[in-house]
Backbone bond lengths (Angstrom), bond angles and torsions (degrees), N, CA, C in turn:
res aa  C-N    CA-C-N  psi(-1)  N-CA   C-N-CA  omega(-1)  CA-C   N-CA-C  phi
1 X - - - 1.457 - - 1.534 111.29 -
2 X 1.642 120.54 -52.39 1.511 109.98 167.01 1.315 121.51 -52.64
3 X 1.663 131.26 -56.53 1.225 115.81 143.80 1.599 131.75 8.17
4 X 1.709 98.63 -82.31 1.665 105.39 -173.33 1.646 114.69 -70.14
5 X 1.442 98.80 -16.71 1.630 103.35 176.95 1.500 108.79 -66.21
6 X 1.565 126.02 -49.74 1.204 156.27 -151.37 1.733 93.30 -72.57
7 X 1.561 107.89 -56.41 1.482 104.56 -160.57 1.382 109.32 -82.08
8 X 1.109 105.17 -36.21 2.252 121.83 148.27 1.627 109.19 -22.26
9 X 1.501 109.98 -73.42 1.286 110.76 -174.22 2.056 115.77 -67.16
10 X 1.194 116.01 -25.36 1.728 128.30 -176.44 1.555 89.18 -70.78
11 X 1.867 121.50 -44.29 1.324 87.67 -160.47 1.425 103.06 -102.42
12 X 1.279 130.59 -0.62 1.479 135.87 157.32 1.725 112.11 -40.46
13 X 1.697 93.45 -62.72 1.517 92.78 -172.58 1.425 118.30 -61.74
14 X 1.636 121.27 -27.31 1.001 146.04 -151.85 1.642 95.53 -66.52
15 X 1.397 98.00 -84.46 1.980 112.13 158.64 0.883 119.40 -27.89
16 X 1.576 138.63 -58.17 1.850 133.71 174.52 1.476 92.27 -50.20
17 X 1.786 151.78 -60.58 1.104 128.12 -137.23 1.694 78.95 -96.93
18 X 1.309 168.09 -29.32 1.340 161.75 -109.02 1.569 66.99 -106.76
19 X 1.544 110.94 -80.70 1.564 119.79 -159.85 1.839 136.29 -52.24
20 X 1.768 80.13 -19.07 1.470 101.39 156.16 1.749 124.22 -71.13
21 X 1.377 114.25 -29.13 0.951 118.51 -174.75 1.459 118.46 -99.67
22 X 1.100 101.93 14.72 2.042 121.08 -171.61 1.369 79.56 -87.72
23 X 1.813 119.06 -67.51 1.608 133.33 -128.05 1.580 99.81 -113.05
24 X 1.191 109.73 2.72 1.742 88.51 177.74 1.658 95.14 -132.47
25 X 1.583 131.08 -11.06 0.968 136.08 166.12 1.909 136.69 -101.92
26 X 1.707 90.48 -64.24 1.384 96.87 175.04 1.843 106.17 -71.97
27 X 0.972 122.01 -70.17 1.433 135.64 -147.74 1.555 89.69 -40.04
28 X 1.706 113.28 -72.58 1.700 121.26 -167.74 1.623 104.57 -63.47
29 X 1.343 124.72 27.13 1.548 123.61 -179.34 1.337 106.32 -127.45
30 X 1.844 109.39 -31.32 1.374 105.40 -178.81 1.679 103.22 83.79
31 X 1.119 129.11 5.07 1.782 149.34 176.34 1.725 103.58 -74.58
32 X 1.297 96.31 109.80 2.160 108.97 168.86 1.366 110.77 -76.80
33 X 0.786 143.00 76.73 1.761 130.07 178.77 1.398 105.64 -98.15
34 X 1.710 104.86 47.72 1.111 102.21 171.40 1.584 129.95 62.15
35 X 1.612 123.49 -177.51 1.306 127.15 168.64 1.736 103.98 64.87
36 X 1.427 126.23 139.85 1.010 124.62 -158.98 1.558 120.97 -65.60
37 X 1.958 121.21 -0.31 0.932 117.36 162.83 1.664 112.93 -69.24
38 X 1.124 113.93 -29.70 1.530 120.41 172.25 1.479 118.89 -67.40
39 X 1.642 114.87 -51.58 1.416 102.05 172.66 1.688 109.57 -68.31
40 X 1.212 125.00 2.16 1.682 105.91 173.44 1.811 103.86 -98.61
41 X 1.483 109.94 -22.35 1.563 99.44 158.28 1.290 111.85 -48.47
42 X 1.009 123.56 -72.68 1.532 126.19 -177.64 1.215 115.79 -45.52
43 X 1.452 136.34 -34.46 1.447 127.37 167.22 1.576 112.67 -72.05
44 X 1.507 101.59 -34.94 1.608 103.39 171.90 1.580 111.55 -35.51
45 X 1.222 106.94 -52.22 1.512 134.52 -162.80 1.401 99.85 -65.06
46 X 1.345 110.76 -79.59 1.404 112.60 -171.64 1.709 109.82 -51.54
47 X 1.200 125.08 -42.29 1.831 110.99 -153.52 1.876 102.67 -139.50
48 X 1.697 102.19 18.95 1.523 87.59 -158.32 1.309 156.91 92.46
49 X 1.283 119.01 -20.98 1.468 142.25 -162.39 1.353 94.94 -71.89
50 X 1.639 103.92 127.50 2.032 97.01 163.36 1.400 101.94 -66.90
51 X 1.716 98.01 154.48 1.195 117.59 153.62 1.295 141.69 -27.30
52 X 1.739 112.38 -78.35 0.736 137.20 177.85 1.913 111.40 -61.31
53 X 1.076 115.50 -38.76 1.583 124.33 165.28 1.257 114.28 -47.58
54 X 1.598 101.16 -64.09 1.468 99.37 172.15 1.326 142.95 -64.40
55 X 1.421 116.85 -18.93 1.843 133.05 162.66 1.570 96.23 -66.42
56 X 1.238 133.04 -50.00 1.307 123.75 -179.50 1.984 108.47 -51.48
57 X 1.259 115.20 -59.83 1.178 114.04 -177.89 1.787 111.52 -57.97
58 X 1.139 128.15 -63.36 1.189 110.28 -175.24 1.940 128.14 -66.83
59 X 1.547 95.51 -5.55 1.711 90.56 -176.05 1.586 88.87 -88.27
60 X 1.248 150.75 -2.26 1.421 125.53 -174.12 1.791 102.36 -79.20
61 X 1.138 132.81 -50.73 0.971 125.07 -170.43 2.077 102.94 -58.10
62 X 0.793 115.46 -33.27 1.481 124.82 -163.45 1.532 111.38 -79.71
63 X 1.518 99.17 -45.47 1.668 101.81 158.80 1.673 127.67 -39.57
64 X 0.863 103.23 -60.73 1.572 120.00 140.97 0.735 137.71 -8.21
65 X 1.456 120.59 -62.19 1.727 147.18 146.25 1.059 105.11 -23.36
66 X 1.755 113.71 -82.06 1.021 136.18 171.34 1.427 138.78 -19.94
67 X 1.396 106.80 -59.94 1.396 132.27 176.42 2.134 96.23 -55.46
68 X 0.810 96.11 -37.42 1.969 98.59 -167.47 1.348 99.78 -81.91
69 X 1.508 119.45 -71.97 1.341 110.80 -172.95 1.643 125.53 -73.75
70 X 1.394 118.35 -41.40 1.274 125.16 165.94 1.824 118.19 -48.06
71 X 1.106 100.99 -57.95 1.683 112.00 -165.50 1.672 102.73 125.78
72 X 1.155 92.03 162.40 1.995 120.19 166.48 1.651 105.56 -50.75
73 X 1.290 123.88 -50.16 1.160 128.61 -162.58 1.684 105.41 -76.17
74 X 1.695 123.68 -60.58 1.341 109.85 149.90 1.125 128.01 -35.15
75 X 1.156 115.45 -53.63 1.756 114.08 -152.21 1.738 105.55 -77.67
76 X 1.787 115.07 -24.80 1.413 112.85 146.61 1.519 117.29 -33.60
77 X 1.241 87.61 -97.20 1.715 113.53 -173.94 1.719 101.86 -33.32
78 X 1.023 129.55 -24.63 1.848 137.26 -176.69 1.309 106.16 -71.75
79 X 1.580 108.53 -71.33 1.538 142.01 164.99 2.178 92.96 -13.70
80 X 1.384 95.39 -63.23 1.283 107.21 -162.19 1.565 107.93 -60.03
81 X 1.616 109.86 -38.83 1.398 107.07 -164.07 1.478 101.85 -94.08
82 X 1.265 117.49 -17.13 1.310 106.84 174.55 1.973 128.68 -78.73
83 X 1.614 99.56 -2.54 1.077 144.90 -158.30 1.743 92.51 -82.21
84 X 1.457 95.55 -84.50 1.673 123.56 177.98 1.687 113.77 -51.99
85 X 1.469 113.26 -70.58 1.335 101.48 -178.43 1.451 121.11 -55.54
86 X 1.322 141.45 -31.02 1.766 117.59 156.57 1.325 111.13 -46.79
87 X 1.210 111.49 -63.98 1.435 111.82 172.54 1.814 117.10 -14.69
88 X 1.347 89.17 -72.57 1.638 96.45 -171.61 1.162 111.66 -54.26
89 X 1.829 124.17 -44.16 1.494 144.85 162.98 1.572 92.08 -9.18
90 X 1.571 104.47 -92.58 1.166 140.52 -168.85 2.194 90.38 -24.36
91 X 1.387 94.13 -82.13 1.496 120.19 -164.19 1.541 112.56 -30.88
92 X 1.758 102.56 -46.89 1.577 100.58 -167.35 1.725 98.21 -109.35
93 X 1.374 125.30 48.08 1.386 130.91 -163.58 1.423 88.98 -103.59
94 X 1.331 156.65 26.66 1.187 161.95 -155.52 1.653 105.42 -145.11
95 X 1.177 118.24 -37.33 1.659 129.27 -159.33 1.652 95.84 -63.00
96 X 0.894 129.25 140.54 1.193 117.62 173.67 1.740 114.16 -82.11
97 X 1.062 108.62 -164.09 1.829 103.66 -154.69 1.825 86.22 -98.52
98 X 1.346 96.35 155.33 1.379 92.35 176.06 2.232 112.56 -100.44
99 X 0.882 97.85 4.47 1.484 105.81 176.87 1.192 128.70 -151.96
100 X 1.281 144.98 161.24 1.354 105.16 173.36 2.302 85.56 -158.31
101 X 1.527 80.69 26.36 1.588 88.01 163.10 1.962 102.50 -95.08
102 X 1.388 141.02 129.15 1.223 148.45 -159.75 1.608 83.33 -84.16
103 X 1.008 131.86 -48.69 1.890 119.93 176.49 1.161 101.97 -48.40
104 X 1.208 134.08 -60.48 1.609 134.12 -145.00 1.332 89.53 -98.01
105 X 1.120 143.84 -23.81 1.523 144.13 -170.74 2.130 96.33 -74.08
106 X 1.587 104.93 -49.25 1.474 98.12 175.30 1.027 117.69 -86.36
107 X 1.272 147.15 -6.05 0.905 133.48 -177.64 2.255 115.55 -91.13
108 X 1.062 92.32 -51.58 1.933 107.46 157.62 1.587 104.17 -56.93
109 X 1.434 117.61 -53.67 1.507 96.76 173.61 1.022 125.15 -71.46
110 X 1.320 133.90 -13.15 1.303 124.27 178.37 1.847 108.96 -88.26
111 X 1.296 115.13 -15.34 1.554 127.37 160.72 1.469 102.43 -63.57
112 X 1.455 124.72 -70.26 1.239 124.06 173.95 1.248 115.54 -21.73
113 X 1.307 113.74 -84.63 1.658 122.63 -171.87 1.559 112.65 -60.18
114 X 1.125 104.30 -31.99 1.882 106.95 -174.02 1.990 94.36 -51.11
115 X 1.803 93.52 -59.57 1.704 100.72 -171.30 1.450 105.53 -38.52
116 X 1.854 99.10 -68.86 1.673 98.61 -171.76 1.392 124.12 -40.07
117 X 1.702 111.16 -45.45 1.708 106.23 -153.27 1.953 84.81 -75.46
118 X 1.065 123.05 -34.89 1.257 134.52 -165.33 1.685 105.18 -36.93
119 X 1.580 102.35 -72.88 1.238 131.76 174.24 1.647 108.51 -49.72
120 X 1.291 124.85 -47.10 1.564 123.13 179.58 1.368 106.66 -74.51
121 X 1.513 134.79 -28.58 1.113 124.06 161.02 1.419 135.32 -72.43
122 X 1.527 107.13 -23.11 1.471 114.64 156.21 1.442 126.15 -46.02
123 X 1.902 100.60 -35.88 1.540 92.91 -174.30 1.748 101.53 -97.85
124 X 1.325 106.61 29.27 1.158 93.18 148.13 1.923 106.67 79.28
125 X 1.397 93.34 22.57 1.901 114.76 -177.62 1.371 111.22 -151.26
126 X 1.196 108.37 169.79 1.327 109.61 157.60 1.528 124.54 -141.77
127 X 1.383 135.86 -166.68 1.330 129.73 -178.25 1.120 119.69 -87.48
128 X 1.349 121.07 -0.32 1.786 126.94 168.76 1.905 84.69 110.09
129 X 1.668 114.30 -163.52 0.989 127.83 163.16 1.648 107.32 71.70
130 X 0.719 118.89 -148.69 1.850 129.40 169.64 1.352 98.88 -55.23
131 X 1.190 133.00 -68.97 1.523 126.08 -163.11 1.788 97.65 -52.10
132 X 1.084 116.82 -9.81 1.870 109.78 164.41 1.830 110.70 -59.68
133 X 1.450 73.88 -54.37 1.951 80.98 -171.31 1.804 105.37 -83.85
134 X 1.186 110.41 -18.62 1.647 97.64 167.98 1.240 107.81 -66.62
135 X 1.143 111.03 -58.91 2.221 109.50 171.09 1.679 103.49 -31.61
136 X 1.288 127.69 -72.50 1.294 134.91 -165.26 1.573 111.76 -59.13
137 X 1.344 120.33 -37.56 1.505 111.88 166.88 1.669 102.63 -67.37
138 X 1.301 129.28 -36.76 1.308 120.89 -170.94 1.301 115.93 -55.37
139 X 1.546 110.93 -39.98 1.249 123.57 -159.37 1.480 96.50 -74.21
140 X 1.450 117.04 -62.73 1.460 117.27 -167.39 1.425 127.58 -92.12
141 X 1.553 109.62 20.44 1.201 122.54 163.89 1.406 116.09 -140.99
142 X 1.597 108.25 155.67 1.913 96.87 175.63 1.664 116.95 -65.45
143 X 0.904 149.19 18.64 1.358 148.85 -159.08 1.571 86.61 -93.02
144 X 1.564 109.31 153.51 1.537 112.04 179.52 1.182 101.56 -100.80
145 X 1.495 124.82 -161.84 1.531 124.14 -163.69 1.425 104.62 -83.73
146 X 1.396 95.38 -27.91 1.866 120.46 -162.76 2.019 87.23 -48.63
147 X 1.521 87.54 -82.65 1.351 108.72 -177.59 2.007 126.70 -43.20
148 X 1.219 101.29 -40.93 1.450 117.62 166.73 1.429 101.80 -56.23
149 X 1.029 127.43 -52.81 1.683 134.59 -173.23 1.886 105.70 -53.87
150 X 1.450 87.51 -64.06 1.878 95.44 165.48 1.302 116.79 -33.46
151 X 1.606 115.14 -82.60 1.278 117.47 162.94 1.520 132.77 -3.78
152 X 1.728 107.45 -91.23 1.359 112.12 -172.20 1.229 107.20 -76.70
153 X 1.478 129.31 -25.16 1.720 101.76 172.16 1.013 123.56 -79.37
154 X 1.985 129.39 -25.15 1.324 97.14 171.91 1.304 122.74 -99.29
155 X 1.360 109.29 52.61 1.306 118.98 166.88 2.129 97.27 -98.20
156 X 1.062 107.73 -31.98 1.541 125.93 158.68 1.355 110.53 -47.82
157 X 1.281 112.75 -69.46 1.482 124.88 -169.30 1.515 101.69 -47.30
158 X 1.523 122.59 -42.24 1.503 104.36 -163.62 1.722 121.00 -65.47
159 X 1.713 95.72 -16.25 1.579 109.07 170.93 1.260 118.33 -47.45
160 X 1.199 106.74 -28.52 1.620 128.92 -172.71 1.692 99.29 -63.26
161 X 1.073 118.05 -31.07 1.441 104.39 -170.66 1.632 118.26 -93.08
162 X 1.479 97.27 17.76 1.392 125.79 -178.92 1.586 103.40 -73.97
163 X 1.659 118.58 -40.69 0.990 124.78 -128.04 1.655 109.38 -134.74
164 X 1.825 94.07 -57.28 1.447 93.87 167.51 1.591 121.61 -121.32
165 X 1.489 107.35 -168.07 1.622 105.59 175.98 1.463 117.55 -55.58
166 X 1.463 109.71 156.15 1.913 102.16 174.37 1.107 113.11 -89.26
167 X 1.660 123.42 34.68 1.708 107.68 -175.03 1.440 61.79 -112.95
168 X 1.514 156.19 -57.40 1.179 149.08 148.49 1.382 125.67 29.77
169 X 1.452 95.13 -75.55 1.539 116.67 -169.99 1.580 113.75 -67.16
170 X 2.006 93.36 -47.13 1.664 86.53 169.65 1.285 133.50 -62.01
171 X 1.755 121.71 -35.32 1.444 137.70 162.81 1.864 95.29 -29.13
172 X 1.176 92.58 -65.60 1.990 92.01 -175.65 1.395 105.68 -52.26
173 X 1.655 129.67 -70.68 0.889 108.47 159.37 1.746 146.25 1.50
174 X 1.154 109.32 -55.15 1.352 134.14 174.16 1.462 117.06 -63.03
175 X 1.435 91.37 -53.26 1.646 112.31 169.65 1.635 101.28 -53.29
176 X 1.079 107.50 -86.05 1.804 121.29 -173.39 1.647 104.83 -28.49
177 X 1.420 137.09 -40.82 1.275 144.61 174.24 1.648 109.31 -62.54
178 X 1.008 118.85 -55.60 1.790 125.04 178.00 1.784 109.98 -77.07
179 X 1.457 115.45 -4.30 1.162 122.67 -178.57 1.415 104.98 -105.70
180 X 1.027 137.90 -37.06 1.694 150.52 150.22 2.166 106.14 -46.22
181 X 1.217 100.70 -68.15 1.536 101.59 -179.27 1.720 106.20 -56.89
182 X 0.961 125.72 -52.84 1.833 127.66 -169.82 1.266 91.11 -67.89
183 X 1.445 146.29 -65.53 1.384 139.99 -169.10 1.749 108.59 -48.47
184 X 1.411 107.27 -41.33 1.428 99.36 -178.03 1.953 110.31 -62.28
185 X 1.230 91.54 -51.32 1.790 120.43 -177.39 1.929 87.96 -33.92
186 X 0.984 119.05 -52.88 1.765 119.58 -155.86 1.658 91.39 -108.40
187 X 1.152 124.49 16.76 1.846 107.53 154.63 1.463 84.41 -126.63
188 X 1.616 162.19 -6.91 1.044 134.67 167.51 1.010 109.91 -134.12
189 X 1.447 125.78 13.93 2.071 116.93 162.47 1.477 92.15 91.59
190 X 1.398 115.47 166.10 1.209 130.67 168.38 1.691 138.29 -50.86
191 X 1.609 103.52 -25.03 1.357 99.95 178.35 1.817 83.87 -101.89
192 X 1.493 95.67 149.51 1.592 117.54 148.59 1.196 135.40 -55.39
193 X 1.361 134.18 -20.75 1.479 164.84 -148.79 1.376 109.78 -111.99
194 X 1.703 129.56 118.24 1.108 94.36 159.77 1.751 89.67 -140.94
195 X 1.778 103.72 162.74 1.319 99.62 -175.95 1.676 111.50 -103.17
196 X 1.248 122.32 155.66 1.729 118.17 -154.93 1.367 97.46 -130.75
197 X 1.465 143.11 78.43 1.941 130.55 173.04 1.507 90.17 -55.91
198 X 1.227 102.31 146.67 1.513 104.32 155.89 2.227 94.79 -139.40
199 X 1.222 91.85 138.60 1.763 84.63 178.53 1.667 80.05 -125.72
200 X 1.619 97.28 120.84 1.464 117.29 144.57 1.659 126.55 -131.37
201 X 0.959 111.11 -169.66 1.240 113.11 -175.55 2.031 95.79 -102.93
202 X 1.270 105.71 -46.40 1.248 119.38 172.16 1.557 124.43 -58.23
203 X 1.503 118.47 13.43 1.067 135.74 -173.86 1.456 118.94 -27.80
204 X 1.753 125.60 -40.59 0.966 142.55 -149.93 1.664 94.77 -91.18
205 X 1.184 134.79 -66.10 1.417 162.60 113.08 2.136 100.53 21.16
206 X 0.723 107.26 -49.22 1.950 134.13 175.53 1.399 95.94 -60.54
207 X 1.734 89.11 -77.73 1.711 91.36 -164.91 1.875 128.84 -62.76
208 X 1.329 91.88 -30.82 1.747 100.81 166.97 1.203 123.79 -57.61
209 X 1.831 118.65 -39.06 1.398 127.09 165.07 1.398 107.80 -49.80
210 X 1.102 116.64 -52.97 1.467 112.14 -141.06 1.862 96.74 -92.43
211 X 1.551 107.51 -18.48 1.806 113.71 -178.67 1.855 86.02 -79.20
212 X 1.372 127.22 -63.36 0.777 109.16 -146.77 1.702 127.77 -109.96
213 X 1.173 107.44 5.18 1.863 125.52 173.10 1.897 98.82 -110.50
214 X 1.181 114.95 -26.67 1.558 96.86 -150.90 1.662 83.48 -112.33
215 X 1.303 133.92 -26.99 1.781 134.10 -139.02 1.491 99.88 7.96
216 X 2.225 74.32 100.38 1.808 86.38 142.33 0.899 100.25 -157.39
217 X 1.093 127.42 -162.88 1.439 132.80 -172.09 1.012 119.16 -116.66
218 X 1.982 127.57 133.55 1.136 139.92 -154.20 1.384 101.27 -137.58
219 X 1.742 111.33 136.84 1.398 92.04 -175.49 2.038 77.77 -150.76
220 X 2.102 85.76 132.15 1.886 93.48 -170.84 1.267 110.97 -66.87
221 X 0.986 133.12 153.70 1.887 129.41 171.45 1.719 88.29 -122.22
């Protein structure tokens, strides 16, 4: 139960700053940083559609997703965040923008979102949308979250050129790079490095896994 309290509160906070960083950064910049709050900028753009309307429509099918490959216990905790952040969308859609220089707009937004998605993945969820399928490449491939994030959003981002200018798209670009590095920064701390004892008896059995499915480096004591 502390646990579920704990990962409750990471992806609560997580969503208030995600949705902060839709409406006071990306949205008034016209900035894709990807993830399905970004592809509904871009529909914003093209035809009108609220935001927050539109994150509701595309996470139901994806929840879904979720629920199968993740487990019950994700696809809860998902359910929830995909739940809250429109919500918040909606809530802090009044705040005014905090920049409205496109440098400083990607670079803080991509801090923004790095923190949020960072923090919602800590608890072990995410906000629905792409961060569904960034979880699912994580899971079933070695790529870290950092990198998974890269991946499937700027496969997002290129939507962007649907809609706005390409000095635009790269600004996101920019974004999507500092949003990959900060997400890693807050699921593994500041150094890159980490060291792993493992004492088995099966030592031999250990080290082949880890030389030859995972490459890393193993050294016997």
């Amino acid at each position: 139960m502390k646990q579920r309290i704990q990962d409750t509160i990471y992806v609560t906070i997580g969503a208030f700053i995600l949705a902060l960083a839709v409406n006071i950064v990306y949205l008034p910049n016209q900035i894709v940083a990807g993830g399905a709050s970004g592809l509904s900028i871009v529909l914003n753009d093209l035809f009108g559609w609220d935001v927050a309307m539109t994150l509701y429509a595309i996470n139901v099918p994806l929840l879904a997703l979720c629920f199968l490959l993740l487990g019950k216990e994700v696809g809860l905790k998902t359910t929830y965040g995909s739940l809250v952040n429109p919500f918040f969308i909606w809530m802090t859609a009044s705040v005014p923008p905090l920049t409205n220089n496109i440098f400083l707009a990607a670079l803080y937004g991509g801090i923004l979102t790095g923190v949020g998605l960072g923090l919602v993945f800590r608890g072990n969820a995410s906000t629905g949308g792409s961060a569904i399928v960034t979880q699912i490449v994580h899971k079933f491939t070695n790529m870290s979250l950092g990198v998974a994030v890269f991946v499937v959003d700027g496969i997002i981002i290129a939507t962007a050129l649907f809609a706005f200018p390409k000095d635009t798209v790269l600004f996101s670009v920019i974004s999507l790079f500092i949003i990959g590095r900060v997400v890693d920064r807050i699921q593994v701390g500041m150094s890159r490095s980490k060291n792993l004892f493992i004492i088995s008896k099966k030592y031999e059995a250990v080290h082949q896994l880890f030389i030859k499915e995972l490459d890393k480096g193993v050294t016997l004591v």
